[in-house]
N, C-alpha and C positions, 0 to 999 in steps of 0.2 A: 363617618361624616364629622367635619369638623364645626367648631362653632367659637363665634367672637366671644360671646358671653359663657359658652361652657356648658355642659347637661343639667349645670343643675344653677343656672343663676341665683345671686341673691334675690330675691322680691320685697326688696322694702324700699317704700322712698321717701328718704329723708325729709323731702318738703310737704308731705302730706302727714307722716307717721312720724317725724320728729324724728332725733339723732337714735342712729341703731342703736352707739355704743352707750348712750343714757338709758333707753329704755331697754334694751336685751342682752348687755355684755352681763354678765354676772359680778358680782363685786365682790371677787377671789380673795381679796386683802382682809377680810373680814375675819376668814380662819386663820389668819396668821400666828395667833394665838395660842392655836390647837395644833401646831407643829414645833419639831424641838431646834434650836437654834436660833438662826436668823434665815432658817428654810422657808422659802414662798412658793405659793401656787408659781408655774409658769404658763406665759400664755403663747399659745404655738398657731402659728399663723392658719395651717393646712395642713392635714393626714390623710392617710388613703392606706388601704391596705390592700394587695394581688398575692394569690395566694400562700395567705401566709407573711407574707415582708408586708412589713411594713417602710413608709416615703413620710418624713416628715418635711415640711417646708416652712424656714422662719425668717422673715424678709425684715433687714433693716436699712435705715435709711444712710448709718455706716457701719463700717468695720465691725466696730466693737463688740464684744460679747460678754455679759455678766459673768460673774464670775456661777451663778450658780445656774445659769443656762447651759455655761461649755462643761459645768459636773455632769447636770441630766444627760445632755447630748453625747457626751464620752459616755458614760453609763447603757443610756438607754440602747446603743449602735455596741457596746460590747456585750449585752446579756440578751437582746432581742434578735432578730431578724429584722433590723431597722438601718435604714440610713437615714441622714438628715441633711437637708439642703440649707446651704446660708445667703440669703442673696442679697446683696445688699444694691438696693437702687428707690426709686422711689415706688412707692405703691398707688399712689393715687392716678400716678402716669402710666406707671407698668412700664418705666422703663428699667432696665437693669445694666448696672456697672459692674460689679462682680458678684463671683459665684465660688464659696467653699462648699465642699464636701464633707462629710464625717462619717466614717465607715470604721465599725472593728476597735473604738476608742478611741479613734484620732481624727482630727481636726485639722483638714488638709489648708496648706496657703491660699487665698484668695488670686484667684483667675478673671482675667477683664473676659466680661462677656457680655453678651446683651439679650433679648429678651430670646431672638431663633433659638440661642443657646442655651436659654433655660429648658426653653421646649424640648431641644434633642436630647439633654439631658434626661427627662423627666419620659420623654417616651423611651429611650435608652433603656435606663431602669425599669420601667413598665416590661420591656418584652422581655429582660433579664430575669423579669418578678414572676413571668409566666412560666418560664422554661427550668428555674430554679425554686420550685416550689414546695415552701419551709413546712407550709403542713405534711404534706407526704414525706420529707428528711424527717419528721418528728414522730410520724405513725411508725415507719421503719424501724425510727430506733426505741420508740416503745414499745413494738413488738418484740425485737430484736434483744431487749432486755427482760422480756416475758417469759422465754424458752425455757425450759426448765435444761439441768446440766447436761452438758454432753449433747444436747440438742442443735446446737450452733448451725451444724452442718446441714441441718435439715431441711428444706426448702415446701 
């Protein structure tokens, strides 16, 4: 079943309970301190994980990508089982102009698309995430690494 609001809506309302992002975003800048460089928390729109992969989704309102958003996102999509969606359009509309991808380290060009399109994306990967499932590739090959010599063949 589908839903406008989604299984699991926000429940907060601004006009009764004041701004979310005052009173509930966390205020990430605070540790900056306690990391080495000019490294910062990043703040990532939406995650999900199906078995095993993880779906990051980070919507802007353009193009542009930080310099140390497009490290995480190359990083995280080359050491994980992760992809990360870039969408850029507005959020408060839900409407969307384009859509990158990021898989395996790289940071594909921006594609005009609109909001069906984020969806079929997003269930695209979903059924992909069922059928390609990272935990069972990862018990596999920790088993597989387990065997003692000469065992390989062994089923």
């Amino acid at each position: 079943m589908l839903h406008d609001s989604g299984h699991n809506p926000m429940r907060w309302d601004c006009a009764t309970q004041g701004c979310f992002n005052l009173k509930k975003r966390p205020k990430i800048e605070i540790f900056a301190d306690y990391l080495p460089g000019n490294i910062a928390f990043s703040d990532i729109d939406a995650a999900v994980e199906v078995c095993g992969n993880l779906l990051f989704v980070e919507w802007k309102a353009h193009q542009a990508l930080g310099v140390g958003q497009r490290v995480l996102f190359e990083r995280i999509t080359e050491l994980c089982p992760a992809t990360v969606l870039i969408v850029e359009g507005d959020a408060e509309h839900m409407t969307v102009s384009s859509l990158r991808t990021v898989w395996a380290g790289i940071i594909g060009d921006a594609v005009p698309a609109d909001l069906a399109d984020l969806k079929d994306t997003i269930k695209t990967w979903s059924d992909w995430a069922l059928t390609n499932s990272a935990v069972r590739q990862a018990r596999e090959a920790l088993r597989a690494s387990r065997r003692p010599p000469g065992a390989q063949d062994l089923q």
